[in-house]
C-alpha positions in Angstrom: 96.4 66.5 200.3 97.1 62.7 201.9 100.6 64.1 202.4 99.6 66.0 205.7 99.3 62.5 207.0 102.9 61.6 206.9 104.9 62.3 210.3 107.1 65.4 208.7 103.5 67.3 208.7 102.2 69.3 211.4 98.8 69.5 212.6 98.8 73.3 211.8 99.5 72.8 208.2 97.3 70.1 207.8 94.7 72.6 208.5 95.9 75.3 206.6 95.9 72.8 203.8 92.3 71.9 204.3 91.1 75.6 204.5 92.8 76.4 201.1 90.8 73.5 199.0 87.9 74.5 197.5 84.3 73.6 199.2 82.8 71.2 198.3 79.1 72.6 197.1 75.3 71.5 198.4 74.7 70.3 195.2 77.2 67.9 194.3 77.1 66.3 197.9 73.2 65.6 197.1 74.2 64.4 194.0 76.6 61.8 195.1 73.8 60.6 197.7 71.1 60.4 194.4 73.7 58.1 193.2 74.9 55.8 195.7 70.7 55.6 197.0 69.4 55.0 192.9 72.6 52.2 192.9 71.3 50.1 196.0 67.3 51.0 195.3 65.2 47.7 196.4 63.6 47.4 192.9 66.5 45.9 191.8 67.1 43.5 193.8 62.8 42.4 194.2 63.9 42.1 190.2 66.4 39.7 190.9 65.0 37.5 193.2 61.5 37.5 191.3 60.2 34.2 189.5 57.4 35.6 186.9 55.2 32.9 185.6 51.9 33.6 183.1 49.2 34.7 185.7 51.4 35.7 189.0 54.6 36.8 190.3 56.2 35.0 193.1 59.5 35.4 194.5 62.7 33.1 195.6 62.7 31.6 199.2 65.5 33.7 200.8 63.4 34.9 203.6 60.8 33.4 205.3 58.2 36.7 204.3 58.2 35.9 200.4 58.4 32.0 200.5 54.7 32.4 200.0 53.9 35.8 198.6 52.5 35.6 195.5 51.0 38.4 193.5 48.7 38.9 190.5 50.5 40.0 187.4 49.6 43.4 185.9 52.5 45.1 183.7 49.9 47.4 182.5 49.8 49.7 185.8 50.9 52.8 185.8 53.9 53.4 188.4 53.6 57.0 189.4 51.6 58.8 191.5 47.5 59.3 191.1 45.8 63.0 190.1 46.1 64.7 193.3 42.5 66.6 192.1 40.9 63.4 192.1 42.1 62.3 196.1 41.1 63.4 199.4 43.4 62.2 202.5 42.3 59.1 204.1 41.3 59.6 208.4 41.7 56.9 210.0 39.8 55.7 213.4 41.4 52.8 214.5 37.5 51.4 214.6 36.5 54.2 217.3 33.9 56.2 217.6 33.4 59.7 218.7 33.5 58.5 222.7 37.1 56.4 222.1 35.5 53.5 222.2 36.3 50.5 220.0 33.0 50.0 217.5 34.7 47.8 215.0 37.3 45.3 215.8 40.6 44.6 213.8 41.3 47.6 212.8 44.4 50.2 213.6 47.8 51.3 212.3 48.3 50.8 208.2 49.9 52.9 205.7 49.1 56.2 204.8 46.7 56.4 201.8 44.8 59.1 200.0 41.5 57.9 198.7 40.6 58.3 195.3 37.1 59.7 194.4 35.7 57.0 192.1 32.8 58.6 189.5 29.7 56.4 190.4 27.2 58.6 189.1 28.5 58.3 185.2 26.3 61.3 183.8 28.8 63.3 181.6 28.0 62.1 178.1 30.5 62.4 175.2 33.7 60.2 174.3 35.9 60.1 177.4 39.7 58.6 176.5 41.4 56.0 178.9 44.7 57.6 179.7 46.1 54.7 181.7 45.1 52.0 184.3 46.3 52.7 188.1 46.3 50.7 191.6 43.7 51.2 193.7 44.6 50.7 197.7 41.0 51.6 199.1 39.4 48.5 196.8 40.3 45.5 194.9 39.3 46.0 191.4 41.7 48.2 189.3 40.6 51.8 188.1 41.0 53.8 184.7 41.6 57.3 184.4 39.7 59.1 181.8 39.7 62.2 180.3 37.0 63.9 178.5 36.9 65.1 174.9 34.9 67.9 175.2 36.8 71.4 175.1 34.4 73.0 177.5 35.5 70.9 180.2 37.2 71.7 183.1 38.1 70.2 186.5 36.4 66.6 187.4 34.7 67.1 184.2 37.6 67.1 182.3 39.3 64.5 184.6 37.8 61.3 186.1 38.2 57.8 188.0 36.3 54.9 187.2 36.4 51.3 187.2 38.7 50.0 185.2 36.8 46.9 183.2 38.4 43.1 182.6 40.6 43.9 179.3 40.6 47.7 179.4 43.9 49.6 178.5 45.2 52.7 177.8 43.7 54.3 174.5 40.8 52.9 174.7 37.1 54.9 174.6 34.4 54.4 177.0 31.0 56.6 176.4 28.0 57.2 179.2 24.3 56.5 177.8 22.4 57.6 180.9 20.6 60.3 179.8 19.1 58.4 176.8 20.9 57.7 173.3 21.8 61.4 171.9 19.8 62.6 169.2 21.5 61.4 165.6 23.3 58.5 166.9 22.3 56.1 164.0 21.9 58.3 161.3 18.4 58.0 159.5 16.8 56.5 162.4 14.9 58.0 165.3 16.1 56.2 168.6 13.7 57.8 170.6 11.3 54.4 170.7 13.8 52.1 169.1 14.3 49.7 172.1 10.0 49.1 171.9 8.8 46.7 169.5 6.7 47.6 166.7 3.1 46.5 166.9 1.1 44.2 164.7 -0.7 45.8 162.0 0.7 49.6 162.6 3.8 49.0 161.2 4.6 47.4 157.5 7.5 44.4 157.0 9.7 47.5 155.8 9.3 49.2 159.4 9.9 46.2 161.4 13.0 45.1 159.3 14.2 49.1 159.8 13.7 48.9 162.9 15.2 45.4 163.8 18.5 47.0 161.9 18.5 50.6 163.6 18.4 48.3 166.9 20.9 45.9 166.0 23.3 49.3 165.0 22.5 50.3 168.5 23.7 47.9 170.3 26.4 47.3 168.2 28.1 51.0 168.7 26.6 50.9 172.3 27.7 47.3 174.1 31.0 47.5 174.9 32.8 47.0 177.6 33.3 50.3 180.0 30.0 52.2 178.7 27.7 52.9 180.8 23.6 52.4 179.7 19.8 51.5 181.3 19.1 48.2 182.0 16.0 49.1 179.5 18.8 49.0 176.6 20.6 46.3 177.3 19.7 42.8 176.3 19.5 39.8 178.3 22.2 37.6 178.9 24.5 40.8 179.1 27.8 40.5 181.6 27.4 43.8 183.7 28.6 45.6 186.9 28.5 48.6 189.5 24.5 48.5 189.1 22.4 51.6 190.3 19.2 50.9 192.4 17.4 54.4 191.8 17.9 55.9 188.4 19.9 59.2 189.7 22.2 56.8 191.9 25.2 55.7 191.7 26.5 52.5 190.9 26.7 50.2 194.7 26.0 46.6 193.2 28.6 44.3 191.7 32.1 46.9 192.1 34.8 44.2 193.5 37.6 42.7 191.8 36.5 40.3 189.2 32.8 40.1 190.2 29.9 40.5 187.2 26.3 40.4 187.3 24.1 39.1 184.3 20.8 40.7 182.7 18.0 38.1 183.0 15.2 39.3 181.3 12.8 42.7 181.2 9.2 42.3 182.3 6.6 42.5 180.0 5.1 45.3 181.8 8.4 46.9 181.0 8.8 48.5 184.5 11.7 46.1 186.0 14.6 43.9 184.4 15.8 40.7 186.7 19.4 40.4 187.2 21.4 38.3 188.5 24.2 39.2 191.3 27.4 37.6 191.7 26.2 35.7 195.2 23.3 33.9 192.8 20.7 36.2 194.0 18.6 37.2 191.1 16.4 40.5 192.0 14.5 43.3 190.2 15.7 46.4 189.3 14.1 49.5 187.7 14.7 49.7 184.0 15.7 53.1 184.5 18.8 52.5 186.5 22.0 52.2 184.9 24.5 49.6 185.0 28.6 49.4 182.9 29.2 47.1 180.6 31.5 44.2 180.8 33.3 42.1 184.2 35.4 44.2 186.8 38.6 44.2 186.1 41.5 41.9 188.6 40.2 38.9 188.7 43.0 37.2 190.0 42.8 39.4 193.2 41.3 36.5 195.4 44.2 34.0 194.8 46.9 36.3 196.1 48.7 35.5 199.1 50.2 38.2 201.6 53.3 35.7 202.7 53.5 37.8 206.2 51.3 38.7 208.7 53.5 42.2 208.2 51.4 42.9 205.4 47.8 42.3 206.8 48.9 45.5 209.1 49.9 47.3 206.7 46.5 47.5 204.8 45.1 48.1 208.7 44.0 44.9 209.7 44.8 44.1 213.0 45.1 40.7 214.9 42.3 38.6 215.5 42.3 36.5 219.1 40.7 33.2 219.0 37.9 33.2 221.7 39.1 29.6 222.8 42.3 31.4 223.2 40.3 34.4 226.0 39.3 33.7 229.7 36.2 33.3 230.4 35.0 36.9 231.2 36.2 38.3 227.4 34.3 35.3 225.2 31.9 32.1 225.4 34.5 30.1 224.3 37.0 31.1 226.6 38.0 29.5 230.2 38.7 25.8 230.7 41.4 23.7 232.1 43.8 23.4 229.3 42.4 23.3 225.5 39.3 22.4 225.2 36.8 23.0 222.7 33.8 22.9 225.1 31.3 21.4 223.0 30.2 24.2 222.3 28.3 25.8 219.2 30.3 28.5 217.7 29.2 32.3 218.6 31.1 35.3 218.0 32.2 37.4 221.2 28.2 38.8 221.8 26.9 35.3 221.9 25.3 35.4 218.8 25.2 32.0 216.3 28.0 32.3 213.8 29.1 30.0 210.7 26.3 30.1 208.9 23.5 30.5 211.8 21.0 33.2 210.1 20.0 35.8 212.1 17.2 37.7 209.4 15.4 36.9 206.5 15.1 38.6 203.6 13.1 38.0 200.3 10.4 35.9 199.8 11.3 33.4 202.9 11.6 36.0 205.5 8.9 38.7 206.5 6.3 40.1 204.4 7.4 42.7 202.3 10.8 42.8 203.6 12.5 43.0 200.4 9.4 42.7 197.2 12.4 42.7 194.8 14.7 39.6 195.4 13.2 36.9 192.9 15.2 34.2 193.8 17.4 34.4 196.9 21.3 33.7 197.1 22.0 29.5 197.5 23.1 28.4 200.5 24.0 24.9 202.4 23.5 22.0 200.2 22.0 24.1 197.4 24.9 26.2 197.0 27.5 23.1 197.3 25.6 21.1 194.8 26.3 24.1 191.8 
């Protein structure tokens, strides 16, 4: 074949040479790109430059973008790609509304993403298996997928997203208690009143000691981490999370990475339990709403670091102009010979008070009956430095 490239060659049987080999197919050129593209793929080299340490994984200085990127370690991922069932496409806005006009600032461009439809509500009882733990790009905290035992079940009742719980793995079994503890649970007890004391002089020693025991069985097969239960049946000083406010709502309180909320104590009217939110804020909930067991999972989420301002786009955040930085027409701060701070007290770009000016007053210090059910609110100032 090379010999058509010697001078005693013509160009005419070079060609004729060329026609008479045998084509090469589709297939085998595809295969030879799979090859040369899985040779060179970037995971191998992120492998090489990477410096993994106990908590997170951090990277060689070669460039200026991963001198300081550091990420939280989680081997326990799954790689692939989520249950297309359980994702809808993600729209984006770019912060506009229906008119074009910018409502929310910082926001534009970022990567395509597909949300995933996280199960709030919780009501299918039964034994659901975790089939593995997955990234989340729409929130912080990780999220299990879990599949139901139950033959019946089909669809998102067979399949399901929730939050993945500090500690949870594949194989694992989480259980939902919102509808009440199933009949038989504890065999040879009746659970239908077994989270009420027994009064003096109805019951006998031998009821009060069967009941104490039925209880403690309960919350022995019931308190773990991932199930989901009343506040009415768990105890006080209980770590939980994603907290309902009505009792056929979802869960809104206490979802992001590594945040936990704590069971006070449950009036003796028996109507609302206190509990206390992440911020400090302790409030009153109805007993009837549910709450999961156990801390959100990711909790070394807040000590990442991007490295790049490359990265803050990608997740759709755009830039952010100091108002020193603006003219005079576009910001308070803005205008001035030079730099200058103005003496001025910091607003945002409405003129509104900012860094830690209030602007309403909720609970027991603002109006009356603005909000009957925070107990104690959140500290701030000196009160929250001095914890």
């Amino acid at each position: 074949m090379f010999s058509c490239l010697r001078a005693s060659f013509t160009h005419n049987s070079c060609l004729s040479l060329l026609r008479s080999l045998p084509p090469l197919s589709t297939a085998t050129a595809r295969s030879y790109a799979t090859d040369v593209y899985s040779a060179s793929r970037p995971t191998e080299l992120n492998d090489a430059l990477a410096r993994t340490s106990a908590l997170f994984k951090t990277y060689k200085p070669v460039t200026p973008s991963i001198r300081h990127l550091r990420r939280p370690l989680a081997p326990h991922l799954y790689p692939g790609r989520p249950v297309r069932l359980l994702t809808v496409p993600k729209r984006k806005t770019g912060g506009r509304n229906a008119h074009g006009r910018i409502t929310v600032r910082h926001r534009g461009g970022g990567h395509k993403q597909r949300i995933r439809m996280i199960d709030f509500h919780r009501t299918e009882p039964g034994i659901w298996d975790v089939i593995r733990i997955e990234y989340d790009p729409g929130r912080s905290a990780h999220i299990a997928l879990v599949k139901n035992r139950a033959e019946d079940a089909v669809g998102t009742k067979k399949w399901s997203y929730v939050l993945a719980t500090e500690g949870m793995r594949a194989g694992d079994e989480v259980q939902s208690f919102r509808d009440g503890i199933p009949d038989g649970f504890v065999p040879g007890f009746d659970m239908s009143n077994s989270t009420s004391s027994p009064k003096k002089g109805e019951e006998s020693s031998g009821d009060s000691s069967a009941h104490s025991l039925a209880l403690g069985i309960l919350r022995t097969m019931t308190l773990k981490p991932g199930n989901v239960l009343p506040l009415r049946l768990i105890p006080p000083g209980t770590v939980i999370h994603n907290i309902s406010l009505k009792p056929d709502g979802p869960g809104i309180l206490v979802r992001s990475a590594g945040s936990f909320g704590q069971v006070i104590g449950h009036e003796p009217a028996g109507r609302y339990t206190q509990v206390r939110l992440q911020s400090g804020e302790v409030r009153k909930v109805l007993q009837d709403c549910c709450a999961t067991i156990g801390k959100v999972s990711n909790p070394l989420w807040k000590n990442r670091q991007l490295g790049k301002a490359g990265r803050s786009r990608w997740l759709g955040r755009r830039p952010s102009v100091r108002g020193v930085a603006m003219n005079a027409n576009d910001h308070p701060h803005g205008g001035g010979r030079g730099k200058s701070k103005s003496n001025k007290h910091p607003v945002s770009i409405w003129g509104w008070g900012t860094k830690g000016t209030r602007t309403r007053k909720p609970g027991p210090k603002g109006p009356k009956n603005s909000n009957k059910m925070v107990v104690r609110e959140r500290p701030r100032g000196k009160e929250n430095r001095s914890n």
